[in-house]
C-alpha positions as CSV (number, residue, x, y, z in Angstrom):
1,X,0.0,0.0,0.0
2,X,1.3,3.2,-0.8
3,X,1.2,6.2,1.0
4,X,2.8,9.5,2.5
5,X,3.4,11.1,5.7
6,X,1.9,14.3,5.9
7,X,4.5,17.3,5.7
8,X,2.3,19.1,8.1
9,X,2.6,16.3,11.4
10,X,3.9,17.0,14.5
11,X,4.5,14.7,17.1
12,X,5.9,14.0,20.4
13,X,5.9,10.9,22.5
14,X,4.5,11.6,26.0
15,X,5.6,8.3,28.0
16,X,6.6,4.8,27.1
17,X,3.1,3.7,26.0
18,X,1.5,7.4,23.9
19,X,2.4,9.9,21.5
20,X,0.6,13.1,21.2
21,X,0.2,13.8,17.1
22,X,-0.9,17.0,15.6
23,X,-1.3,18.0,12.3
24,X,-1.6,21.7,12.0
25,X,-2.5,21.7,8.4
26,X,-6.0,20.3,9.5
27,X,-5.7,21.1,13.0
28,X,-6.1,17.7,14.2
29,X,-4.9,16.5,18.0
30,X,-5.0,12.9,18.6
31,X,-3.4,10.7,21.3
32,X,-1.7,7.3,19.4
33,X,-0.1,4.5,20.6
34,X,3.8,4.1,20.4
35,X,3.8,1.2,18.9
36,X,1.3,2.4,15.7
37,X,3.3,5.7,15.2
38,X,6.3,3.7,15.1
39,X,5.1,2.2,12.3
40,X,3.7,5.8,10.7
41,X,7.4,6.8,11.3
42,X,8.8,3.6,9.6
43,X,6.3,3.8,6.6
44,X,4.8,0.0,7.5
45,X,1.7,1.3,7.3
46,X,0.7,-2.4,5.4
47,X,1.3,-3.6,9.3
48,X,-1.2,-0.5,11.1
49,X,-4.4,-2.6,11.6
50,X,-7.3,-1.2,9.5
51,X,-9.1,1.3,11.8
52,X,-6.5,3.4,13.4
53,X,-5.2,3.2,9.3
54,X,-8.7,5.0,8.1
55,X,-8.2,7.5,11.1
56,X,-4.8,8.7,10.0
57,X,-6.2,8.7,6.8
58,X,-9.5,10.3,7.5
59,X,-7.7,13.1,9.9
60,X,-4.9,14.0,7.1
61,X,-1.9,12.1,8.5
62,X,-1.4,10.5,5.6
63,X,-2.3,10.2,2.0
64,X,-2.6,8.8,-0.8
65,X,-0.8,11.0,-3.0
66,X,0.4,14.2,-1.5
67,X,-1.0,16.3,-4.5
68,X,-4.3,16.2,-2.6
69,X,-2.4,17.5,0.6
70,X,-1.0,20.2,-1.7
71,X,-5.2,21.1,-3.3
72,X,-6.1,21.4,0.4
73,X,-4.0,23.7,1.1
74,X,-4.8,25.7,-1.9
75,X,-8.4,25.3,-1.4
76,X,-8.0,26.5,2.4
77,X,-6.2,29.9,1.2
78,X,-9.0,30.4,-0.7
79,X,-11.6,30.4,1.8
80,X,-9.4,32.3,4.1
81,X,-8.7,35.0,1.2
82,X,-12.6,35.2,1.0
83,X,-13.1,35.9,4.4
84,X,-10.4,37.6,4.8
85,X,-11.9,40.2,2.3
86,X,-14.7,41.2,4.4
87,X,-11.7,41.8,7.2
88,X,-12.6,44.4,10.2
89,X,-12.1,48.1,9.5
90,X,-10.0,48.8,12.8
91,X,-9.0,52.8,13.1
92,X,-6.2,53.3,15.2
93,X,-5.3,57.1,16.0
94,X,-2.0,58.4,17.6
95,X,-2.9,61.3,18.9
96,X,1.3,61.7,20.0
97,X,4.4,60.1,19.1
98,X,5.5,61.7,22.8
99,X,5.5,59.4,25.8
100,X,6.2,60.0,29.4
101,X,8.1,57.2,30.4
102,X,10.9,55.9,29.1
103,X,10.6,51.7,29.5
104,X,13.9,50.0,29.6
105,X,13.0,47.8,26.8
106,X,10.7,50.2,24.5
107,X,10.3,49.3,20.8
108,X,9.5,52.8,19.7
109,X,13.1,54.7,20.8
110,X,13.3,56.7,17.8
111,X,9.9,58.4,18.9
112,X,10.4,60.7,21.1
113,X,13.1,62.5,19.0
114,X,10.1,62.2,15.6
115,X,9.4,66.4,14.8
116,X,5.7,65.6,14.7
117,X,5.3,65.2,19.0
118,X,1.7,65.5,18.8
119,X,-0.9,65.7,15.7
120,X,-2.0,69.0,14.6
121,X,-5.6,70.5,15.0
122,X,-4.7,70.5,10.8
123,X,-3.9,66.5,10.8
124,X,-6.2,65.9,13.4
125,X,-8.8,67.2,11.2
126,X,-7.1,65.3,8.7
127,X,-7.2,62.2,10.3
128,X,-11.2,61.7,11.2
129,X,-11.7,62.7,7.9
130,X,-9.6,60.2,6.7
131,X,-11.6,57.8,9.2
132,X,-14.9,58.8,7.6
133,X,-13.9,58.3,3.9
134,X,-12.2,54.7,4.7
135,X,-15.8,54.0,6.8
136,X,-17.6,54.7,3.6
137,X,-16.4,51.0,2.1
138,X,-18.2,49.8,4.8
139,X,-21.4,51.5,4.3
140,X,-20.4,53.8,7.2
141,X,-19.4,50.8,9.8
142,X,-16.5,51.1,11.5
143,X,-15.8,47.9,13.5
144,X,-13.7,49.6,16.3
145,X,-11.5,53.2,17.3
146,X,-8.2,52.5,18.9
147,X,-5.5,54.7,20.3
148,X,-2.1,54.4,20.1
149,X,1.4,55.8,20.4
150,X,3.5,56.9,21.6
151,X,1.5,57.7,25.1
152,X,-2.3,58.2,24.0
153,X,-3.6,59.4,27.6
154,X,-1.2,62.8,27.9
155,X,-3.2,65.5,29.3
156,X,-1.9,67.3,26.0
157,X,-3.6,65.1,24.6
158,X,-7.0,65.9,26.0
159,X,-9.4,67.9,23.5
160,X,-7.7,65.6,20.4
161,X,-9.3,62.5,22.9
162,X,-12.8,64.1,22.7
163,X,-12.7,64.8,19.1
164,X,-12.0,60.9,19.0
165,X,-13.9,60.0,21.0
166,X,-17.0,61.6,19.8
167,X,-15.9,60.2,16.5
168,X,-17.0,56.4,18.3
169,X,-19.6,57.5,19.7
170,X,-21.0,58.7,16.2
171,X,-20.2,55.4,14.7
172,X,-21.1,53.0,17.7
173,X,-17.6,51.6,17.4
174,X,-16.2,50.2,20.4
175,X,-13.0,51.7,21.5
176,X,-10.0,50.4,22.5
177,X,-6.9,52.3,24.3
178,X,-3.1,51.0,24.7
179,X,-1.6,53.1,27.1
180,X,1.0,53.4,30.2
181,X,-1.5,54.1,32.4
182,X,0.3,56.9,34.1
183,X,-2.8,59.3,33.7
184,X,-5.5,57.1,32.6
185,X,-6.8,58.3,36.3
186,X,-6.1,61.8,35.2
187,X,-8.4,61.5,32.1
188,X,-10.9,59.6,34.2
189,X,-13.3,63.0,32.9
190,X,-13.4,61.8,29.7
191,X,-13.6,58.5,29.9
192,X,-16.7,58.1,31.5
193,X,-18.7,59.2,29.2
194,X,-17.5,56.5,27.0
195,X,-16.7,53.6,29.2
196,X,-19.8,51.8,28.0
197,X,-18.0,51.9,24.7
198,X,-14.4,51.0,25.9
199,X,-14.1,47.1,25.3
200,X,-10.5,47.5,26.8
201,X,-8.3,49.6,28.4
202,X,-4.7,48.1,28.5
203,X,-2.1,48.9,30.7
204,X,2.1,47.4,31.4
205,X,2.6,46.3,34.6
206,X,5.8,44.5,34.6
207,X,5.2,43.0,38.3
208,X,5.3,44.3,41.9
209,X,7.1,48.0,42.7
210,X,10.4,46.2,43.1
211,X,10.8,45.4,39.0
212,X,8.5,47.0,37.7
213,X,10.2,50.5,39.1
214,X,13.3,49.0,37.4
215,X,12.1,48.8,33.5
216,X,9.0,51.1,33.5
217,X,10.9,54.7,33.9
218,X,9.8,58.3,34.0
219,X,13.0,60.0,32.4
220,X,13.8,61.2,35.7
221,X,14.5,57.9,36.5
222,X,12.3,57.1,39.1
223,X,9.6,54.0,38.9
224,X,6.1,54.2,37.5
225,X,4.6,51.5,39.6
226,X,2.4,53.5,42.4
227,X,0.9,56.3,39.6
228,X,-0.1,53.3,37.5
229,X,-1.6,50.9,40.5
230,X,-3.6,53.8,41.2
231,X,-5.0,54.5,37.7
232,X,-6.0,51.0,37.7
233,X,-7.9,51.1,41.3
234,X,-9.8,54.1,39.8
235,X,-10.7,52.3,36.7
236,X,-12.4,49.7,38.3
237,X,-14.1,51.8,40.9
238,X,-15.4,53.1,37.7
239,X,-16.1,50.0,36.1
240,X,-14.2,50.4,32.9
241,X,-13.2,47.3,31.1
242,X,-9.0,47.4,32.0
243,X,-6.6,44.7,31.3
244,X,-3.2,44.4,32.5
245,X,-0.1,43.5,30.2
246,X,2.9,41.6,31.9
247,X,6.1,42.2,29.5
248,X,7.8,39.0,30.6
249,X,11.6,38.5,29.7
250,X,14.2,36.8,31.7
251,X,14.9,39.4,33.9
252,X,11.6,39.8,35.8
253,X,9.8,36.3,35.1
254,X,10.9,35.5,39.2
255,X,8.8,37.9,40.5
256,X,5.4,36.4,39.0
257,X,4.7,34.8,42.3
258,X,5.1,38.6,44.3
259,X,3.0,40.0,41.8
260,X,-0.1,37.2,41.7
261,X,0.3,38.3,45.6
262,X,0.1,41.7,45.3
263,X,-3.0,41.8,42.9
264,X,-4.7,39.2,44.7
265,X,-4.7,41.7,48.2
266,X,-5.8,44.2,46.2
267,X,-8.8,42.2,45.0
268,X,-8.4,43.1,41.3
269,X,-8.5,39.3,40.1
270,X,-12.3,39.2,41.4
271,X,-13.7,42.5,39.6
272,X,-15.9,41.3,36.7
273,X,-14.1,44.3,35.1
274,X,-10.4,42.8,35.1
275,X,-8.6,41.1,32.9
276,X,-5.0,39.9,33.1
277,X,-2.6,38.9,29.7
278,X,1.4,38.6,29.9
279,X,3.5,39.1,26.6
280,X,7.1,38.5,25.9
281,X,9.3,40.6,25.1
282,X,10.5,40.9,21.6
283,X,13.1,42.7,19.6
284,X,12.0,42.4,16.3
285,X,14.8,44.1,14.5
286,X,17.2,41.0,15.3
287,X,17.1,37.3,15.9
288,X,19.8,37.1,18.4
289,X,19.1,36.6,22.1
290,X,20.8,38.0,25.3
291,X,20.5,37.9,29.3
292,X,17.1,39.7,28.7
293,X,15.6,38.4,25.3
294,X,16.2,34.4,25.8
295,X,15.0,31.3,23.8
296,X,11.5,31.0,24.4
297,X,11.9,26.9,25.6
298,X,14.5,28.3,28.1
299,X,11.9,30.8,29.5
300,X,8.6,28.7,29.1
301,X,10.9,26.0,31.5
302,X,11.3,29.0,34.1
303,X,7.4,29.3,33.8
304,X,6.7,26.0,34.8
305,X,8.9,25.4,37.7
306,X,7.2,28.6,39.0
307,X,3.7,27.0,38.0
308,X,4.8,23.9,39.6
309,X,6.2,25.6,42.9
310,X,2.5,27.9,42.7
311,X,-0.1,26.3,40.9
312,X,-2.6,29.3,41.3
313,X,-0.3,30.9,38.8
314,X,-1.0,29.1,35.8
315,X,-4.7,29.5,36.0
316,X,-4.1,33.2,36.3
317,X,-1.2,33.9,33.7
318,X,-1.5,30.5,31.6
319,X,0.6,29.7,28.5
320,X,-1.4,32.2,25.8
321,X,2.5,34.0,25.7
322,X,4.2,31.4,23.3
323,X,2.7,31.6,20.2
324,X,3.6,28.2,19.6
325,X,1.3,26.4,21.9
326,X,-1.5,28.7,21.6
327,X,-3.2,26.0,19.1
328,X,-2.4,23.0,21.3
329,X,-4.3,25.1,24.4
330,X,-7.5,25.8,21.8
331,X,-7.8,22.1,20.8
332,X,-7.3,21.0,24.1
333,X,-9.9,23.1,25.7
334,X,-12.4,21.5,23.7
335,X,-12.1,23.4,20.0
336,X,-13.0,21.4,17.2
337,X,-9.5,22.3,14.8
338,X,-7.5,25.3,14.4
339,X,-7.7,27.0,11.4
340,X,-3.8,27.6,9.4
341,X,-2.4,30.7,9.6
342,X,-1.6,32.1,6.2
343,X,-0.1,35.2,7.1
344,X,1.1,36.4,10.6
345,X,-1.0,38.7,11.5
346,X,-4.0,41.5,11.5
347,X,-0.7,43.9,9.8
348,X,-0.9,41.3,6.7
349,X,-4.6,42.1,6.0
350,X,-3.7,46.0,6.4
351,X,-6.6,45.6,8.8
352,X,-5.5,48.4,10.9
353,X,-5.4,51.7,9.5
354,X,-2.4,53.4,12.0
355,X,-3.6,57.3,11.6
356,X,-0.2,59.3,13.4
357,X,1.0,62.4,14.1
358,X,3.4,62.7,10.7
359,X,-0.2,62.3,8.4
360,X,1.1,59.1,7.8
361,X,-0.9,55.7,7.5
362,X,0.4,52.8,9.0
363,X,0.0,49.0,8.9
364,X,2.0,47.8,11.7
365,X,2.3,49.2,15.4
366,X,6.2,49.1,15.4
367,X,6.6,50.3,12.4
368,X,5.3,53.7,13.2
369,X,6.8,57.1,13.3
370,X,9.3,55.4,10.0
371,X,7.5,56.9,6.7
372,X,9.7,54.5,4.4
373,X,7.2,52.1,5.8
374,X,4.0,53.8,5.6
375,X,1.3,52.4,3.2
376,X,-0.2,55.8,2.4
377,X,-1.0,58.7,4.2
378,X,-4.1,60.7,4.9
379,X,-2.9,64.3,4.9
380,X,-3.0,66.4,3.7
381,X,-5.2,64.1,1.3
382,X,-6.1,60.9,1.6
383,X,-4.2,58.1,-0.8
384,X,-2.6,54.4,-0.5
385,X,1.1,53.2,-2.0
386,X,0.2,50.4,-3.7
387,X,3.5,48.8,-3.3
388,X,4.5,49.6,0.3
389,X,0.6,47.9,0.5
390,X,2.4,44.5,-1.1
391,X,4.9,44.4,1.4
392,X,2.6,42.9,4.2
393,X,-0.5,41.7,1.6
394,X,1.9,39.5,-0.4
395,X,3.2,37.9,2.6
396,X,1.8,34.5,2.7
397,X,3.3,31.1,3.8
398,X,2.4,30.1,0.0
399,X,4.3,32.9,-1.3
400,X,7.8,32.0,1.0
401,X,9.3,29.3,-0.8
402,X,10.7,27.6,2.8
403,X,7.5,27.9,4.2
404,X,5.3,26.2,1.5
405,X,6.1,22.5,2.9
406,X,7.4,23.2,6.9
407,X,5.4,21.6,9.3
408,X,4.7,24.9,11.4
409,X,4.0,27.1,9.0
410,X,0.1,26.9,9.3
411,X,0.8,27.8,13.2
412,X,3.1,30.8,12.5
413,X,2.2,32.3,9.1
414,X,5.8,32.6,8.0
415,X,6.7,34.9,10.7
416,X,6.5,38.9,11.5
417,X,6.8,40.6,8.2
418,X,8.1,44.1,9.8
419,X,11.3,41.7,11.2
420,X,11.5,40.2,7.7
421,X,11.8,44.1,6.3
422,X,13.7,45.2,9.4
423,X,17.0,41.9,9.5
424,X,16.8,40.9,5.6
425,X,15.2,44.2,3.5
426,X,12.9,41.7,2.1
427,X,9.4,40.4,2.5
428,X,9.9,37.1,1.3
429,X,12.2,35.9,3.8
430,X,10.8,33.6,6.9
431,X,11.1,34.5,10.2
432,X,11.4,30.8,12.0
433,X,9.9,31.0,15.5
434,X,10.9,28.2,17.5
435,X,8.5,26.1,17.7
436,X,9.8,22.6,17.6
437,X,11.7,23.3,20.9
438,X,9.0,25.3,22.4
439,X,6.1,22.5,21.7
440,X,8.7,19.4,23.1
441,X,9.5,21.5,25.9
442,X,5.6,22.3,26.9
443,X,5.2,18.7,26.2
444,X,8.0,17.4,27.9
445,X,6.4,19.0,31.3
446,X,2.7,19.0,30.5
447,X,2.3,16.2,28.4
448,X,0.9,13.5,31.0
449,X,-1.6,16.3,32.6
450,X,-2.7,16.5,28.4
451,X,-2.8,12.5,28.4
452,X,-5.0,12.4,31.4
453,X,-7.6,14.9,30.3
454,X,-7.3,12.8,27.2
455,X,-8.1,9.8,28.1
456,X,-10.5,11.1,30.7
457,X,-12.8,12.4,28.3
């Protein structure tokens, strides 16, 4: 009998008896005996008896003839490219390219030196002008109103946050705002009269006042940690949707457990308003690591000896921060499949529409404030670069010749595109994640808990 191994399978024996297999082509999660993936691995498959055979079959293990592997791929970018046409108009204004702290590990360096500090009342104007036109191929709809920076919630910033704000209200767009939270409590004013339109308010804390104070700087030097804490106690009083961002890297990952403690007193993990979601952080202009910036494996093994040492942790914090395991967590909570990843990210679909200080238009958060990146601009009129549009949009794990047959590629999307740009001057280069030693890791130390849900169920 012939027939192929899937170029899409990923597997990883979890004891001496199973093996958890995944295809992430199809998005299929199945727990196999040892001694039947053996065989898979050994292409005997004349020796796999005849049902587990019509399962590997039926759930794209294997096949036939790998052309069909090849038409389902095809067919699946398809559907996606049809949905993906009907994407959400997001508008994201930054009102300033200013910021009042200066975070140790900040993305956005170049910023605060940018000429154009804070838009205009001319390209403010501009911009929710701009807004409306770009609504009207969507019969008026926007889907949702974002700030960004920069530092969006600067007093300077104030009557530029009405104007905005007045713009959501007029469309019934929810709103969204990234910010320090320095002076969200500040602004409280004018957020109120919009909270039942903020879905979420999102703000860094890096952990308790002993590391946060450390990374999270007014240029003064001194730590950010009390002005923020408060801005968040007022939020809630206030009942406004706020969520807190941990930037985890190696240097403040040890102080999980001190923080868990410290918003625990403070009751925060029980307001129906809260919400908490760490990150890593990322330097996406290189692909070399340091004493802060480590391989993720080596950091996702610190996580879990902290999770083991305090299990209340990992219900609170979980594993969403590595990308790569963020499919095996959806199919193991009970999802049916996981859709393949064509492209990185919301950037590739140029489904936000960055509106900043310079009149520039944006497609990618980082790449901000850097108008050799721009994909148009709105002022003072209004118009889209066609090409610098093809730098994100052509971006597709069909188009990057390594990516076409690897095994991860429908869990990554060939990587961040702005890195691509930023370390190789070229779209079409993949930015490999590491996902084969993040996945064996998580599995090394997880695995059996996975086995006996499982086999439980």
């Amino acid at each position: 009998m012939k027939l192929f191994p899937s170029s899409y399978n990923y597997y990883h024996r979890i004891n001496s008896r199973y093996t958890l297999i995944n295809n992430t082509l199809t998005g299929a999660l199945d727990i196999i005996e040892n001694r039947i993936w053996d065989l898979v691995e050994g292409r005997k498959f004349s020796s796999i008896d005849g049902k587990p055979l019509s399962n590997l079959l039926e759930r794209g293990y294997l096949y036939h003839d790998l052309k069909k592997e090849d038409e389902i791929l095809v067919e699946l970018y398809n559907n996606y490219t049809k949905k993906a046409s009907s994407r959400p108009l997001r508008i994201v204004f930054c009102p300033s390219y200013q910021c009042n702290l200066k975070c140790t590990y900040c993305f956005q360096t170049d910023l605060p030196s940018n000429p154009n500090k804070f838009m205009s009342a001319k390209i403010l104007d501009d911009s929710i002008n701009a807004a409306e036109e770009l609504s009207k191929e969507k019969s008026g709809k926007v889907d949702s109103v974002e700030l960004f920076g920069g530092e969006p919630l600067l007093l300077k910033n104030k009557q530029a946050l009405k104007r905005i704000f007045k713009f959501a209200r007029e469309k019934d767009a929810p709103i969204s705002i990234i910010t320090n939270g320095v002076m969200a409590k500040d602004l409280i004013d004018i957020l109120l009269p919009v909270k039942e339109k903020i879905k979420m308010l999102q703000v860094t804390v890096d952990g308790p006042a002993e590391i946060h104070d450390r990374r999270r700087i007014f240029p003064s030097g001194k730590g950010s940690f009390d002005k923020i804490s408060n801005s968040v106690d007022v939020l809630l009083k206030n009942n406004i949707h706020t969520n807190i961002r941990v930037n985890i890297d190696n240097t403040n990952i040890d102080y999980l457990p001190g923080f868990y403690e410290y918003i625990s007193k403070k009751n925060w993990l029980k307001h129906p308003y809260f919400n908490i979601m760490p990150a890593l952080v990322t330097d996406h202009s290189t692909l070399d690591y340091d004493n802060v910036i480590i391989p993720e494996e080596k950091l996702l093994e610190k996580l879990i000896r902290i999770y083991d040492k305090y299990p209340e942790l990992e219900d609170t914090f979980g594993f969403y921060m590595f990308k790569p395991l963020r499919h095996i967590i959806y199919l193991v909570s009970g999802a049916p499949n996981v859709s393949p990843m064509f492209v990185n990210c919301e950037s590739n679909l140029l489904e936000l529409n960055l509106l900043c200080p310079d009149g520039y238009i944006y497609a990618c958060g980082e790449s901000v404030g850097y108008p050799e990146y721009a994909i148009g601009r709105f002022s003072p009129k209004l118009e889209f670069y066609p090409n610098k549009k093809k730098l994100w949009t052509d971006r597709t794990i069909l188009n990057i010749k390594k990516c076409r047959t690897c095994r991860f590629a429908p869990l990554c999307g060939g990587g961040c595109a702005f890195s691509s740009i930023l370390i190789y001057k070229d779209n079409s280069k993949p930015i490999c994640e590491r996902f084969q030693q993040v996945l064996d890791t998580f599995l090394k130390l997880r695995g059996e808990k996975i086995l006996k849900k499982y086999l439980v169920s």
